[in-house]
Structure formats: C-alpha cells, structure tokens
C-alpha positions in Angstrom: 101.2 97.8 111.0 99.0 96.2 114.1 101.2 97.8 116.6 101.2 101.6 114.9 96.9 101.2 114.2 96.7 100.0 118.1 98.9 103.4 119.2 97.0 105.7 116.7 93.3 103.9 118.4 94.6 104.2 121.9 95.7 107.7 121.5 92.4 108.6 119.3 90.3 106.7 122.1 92.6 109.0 125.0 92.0 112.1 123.2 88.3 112.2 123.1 87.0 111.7 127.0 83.6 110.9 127.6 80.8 113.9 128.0 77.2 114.3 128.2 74.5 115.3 126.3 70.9 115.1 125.7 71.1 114.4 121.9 70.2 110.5 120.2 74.2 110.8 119.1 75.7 111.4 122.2 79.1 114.5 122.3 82.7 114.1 123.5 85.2 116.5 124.0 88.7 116.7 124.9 92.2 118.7 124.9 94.9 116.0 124.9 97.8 116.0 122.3 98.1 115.0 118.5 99.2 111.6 117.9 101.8 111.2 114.9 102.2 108.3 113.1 105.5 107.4 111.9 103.7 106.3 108.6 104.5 109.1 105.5 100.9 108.6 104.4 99.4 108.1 107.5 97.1 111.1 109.1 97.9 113.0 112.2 95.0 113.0 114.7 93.4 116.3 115.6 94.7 118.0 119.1 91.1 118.8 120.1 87.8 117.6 119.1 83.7 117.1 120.4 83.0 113.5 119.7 79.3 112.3 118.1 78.7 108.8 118.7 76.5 108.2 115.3 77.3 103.9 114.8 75.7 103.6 111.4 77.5 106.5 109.8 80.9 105.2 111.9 80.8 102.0 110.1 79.6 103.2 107.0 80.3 106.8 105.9 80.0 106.6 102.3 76.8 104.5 103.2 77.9 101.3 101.6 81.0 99.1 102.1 83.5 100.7 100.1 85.8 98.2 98.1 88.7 98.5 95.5 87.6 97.3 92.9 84.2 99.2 92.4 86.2 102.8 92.8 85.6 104.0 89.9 81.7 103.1 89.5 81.2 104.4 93.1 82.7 107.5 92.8 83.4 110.1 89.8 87.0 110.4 89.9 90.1 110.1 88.0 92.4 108.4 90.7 95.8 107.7 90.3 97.5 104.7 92.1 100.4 104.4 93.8 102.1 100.8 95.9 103.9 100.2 98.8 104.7 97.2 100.1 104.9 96.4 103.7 105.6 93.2 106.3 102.9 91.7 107.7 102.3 92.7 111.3 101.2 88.8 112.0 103.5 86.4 109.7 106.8 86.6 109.3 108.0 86.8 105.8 105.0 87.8 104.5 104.5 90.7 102.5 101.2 92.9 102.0 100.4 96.1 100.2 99.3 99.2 101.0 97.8 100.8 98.4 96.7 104.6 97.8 94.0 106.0 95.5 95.4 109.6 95.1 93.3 112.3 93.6 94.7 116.2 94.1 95.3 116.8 97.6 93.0 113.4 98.9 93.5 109.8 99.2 91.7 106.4 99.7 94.2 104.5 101.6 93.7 100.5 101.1 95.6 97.3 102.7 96.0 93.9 100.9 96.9 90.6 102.3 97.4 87.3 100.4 93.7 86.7 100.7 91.6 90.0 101.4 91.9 93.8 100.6 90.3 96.0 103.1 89.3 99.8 102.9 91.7 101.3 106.0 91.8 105.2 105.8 90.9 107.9 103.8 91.6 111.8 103.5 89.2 114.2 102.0 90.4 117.9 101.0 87.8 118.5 98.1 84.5 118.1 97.6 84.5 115.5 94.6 83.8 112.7 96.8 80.3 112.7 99.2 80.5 110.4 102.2 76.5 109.4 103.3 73.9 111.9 104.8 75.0 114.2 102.0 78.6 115.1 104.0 81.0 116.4 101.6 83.8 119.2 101.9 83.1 122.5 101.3 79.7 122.3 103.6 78.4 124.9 106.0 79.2 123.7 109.6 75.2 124.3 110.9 74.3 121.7 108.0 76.9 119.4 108.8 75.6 119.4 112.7 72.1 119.4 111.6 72.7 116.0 109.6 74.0 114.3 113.3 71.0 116.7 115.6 74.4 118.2 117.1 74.9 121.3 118.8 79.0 120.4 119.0 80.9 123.9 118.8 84.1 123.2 118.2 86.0 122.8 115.1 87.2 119.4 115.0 84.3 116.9 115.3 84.7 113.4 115.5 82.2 110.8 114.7 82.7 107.4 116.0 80.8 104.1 117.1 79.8 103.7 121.2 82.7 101.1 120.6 85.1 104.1 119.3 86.7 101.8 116.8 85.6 103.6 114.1 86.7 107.4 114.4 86.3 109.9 111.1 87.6 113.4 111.6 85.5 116.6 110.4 88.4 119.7 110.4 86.2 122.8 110.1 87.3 126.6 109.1 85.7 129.3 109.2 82.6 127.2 109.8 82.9 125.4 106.7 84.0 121.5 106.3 87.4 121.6 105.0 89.1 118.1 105.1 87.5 114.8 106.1 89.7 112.0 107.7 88.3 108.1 107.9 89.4 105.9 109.6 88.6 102.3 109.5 89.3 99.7 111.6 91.7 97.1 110.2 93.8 94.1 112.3 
C-alpha cells in the first residue's frame, strides 16, 4: 500500500510543475500523463490540471477531520459498506482493512490498522456531500474559482498544500463541477 500511495504522490507531484501567479493561493499547471493505479478502487489522476496551493482547505476539505465513525452525523447519507482486506505495507503478516463508504456513483475510501483508522481517499460524483467553502458537485466553475480568488482556466483544478501532500482533484464540464477526488495523505 506505501509503495502504490508513494508512485500515485510522485506521479501527482510530476504532473503538476510549478508556475506563477499573483494570487494569495498560488496556480500550477502541467501536461504530463495519467497515473493508474493498479488498485480496482483506487482513482486515476487527471492528465492535465492548474494547481491552487490553498493549505487549510488541502488538509481539511470538508473543514473538520473526517472520521468513521461520525459518517452518518456529519453527512446526510445512506452509505453502504463494503471490506477488503489487505497486507500491511510495514509488517509482515499483518493484515489491515480497507474500507469503502459507497453511495450511487461516490465513495469515502478509509484504511484500518490494528490500532488506528484513517480517512485516505474519497470520490465525489453528486452533489449530496459538501466539502468546506461551500464546494459541492454540480457548482458553476466561476463560483468555484471565486471561493480560492483563482483565475485557473482549465478544467481540471487541483488544490494541494505548498508541501503537495495533500492533492484533491476538481473535474469540471461544461464549466460546471462534476466529480471531486480527495486525496489524503496516509503512510
């Protein structure tokens, strides 16, 4: 699991070079190639994107630590829940869990050890779920740059920390927000 989050962060990290601009959240962009995982459930990166550099929404896009076991008061859906367990990337013979929070065509993706459970990944394809700053699917584009002072034009936007360990997709069409993809940083 370390070794396929390392690839996906060094190829995220590769596709986005460093740009410049004037704004308090600072833009990327770049035109290098997609990064598949060889994870079922896992989330192909975006071939190009404009990089924000926002570090309080990067750590925290739903504007509070998300956690398992406060799903259902946090957000207003009916999830279903599906296992799978998986080796430990650091101990041999141990076993952890992956587990996936499945609503219609979006997931919360979370991994458990022995001791800890940590919020890894997320896609968003509806607009049931609204991350912080009022982002949700189904927005207008110009709000959406608005909420970051961005004047990013293309229509993959990527919002990470100055670090770039925390990267969450924005897929626009048609200038509207159509899928959301977090991506948490988890060793």
């Amino acid at each position: 699991m370390k070794k396929v989050l390392l690839v996906i962060i060094a190829f995220t990290v590769l596709s986005c070079n460093p740009g410049n601009t004037n704004n308090k959240d600072t833009l990327k962009d770049s035109t290098n190639s997609t990064v598949n995982s060889t994870e079922s459930n896992s989330i192909e990166q975006p071939i190009v994107c404009e990089r924000i550099y926002n570090n309080d929404f990067a750590i925290k896009p739903f504007g509070f630590k998300i956690k398992e076991n406060t799903l259902k008061s946090d957000f207003s859906v009916n999830f279903s829940v599906e296992k799978k367990n998986i080796k430990n990337p650091h101990e041999q013979g141990v076993v952890d869990t992956v587990v996936y929070y499945r609503y219609h065509t979006s997931f919360l993706k979370f991994y458990k050890t022995a001791t800890k459970t940590f919020f890894q990944q997320a896609l968003l394809k509806d607009d049931l779920i609204e991350l912080s700053k009022g982002i949700k699917v189904g927005m207008l584009k110009d709000d959406f740059l608005k909420k970051f002072n961005s004047r990013a034009t293309k229509d993959t936007i990527c919002v990470s920390d100055d670090e770039e360990t925390y990267q969450h997709y924005f897929i626009f069409n048609k200038d509207k927000l159509s899928e959301i993809t977090i991506n948490m940083y988890v060793d």
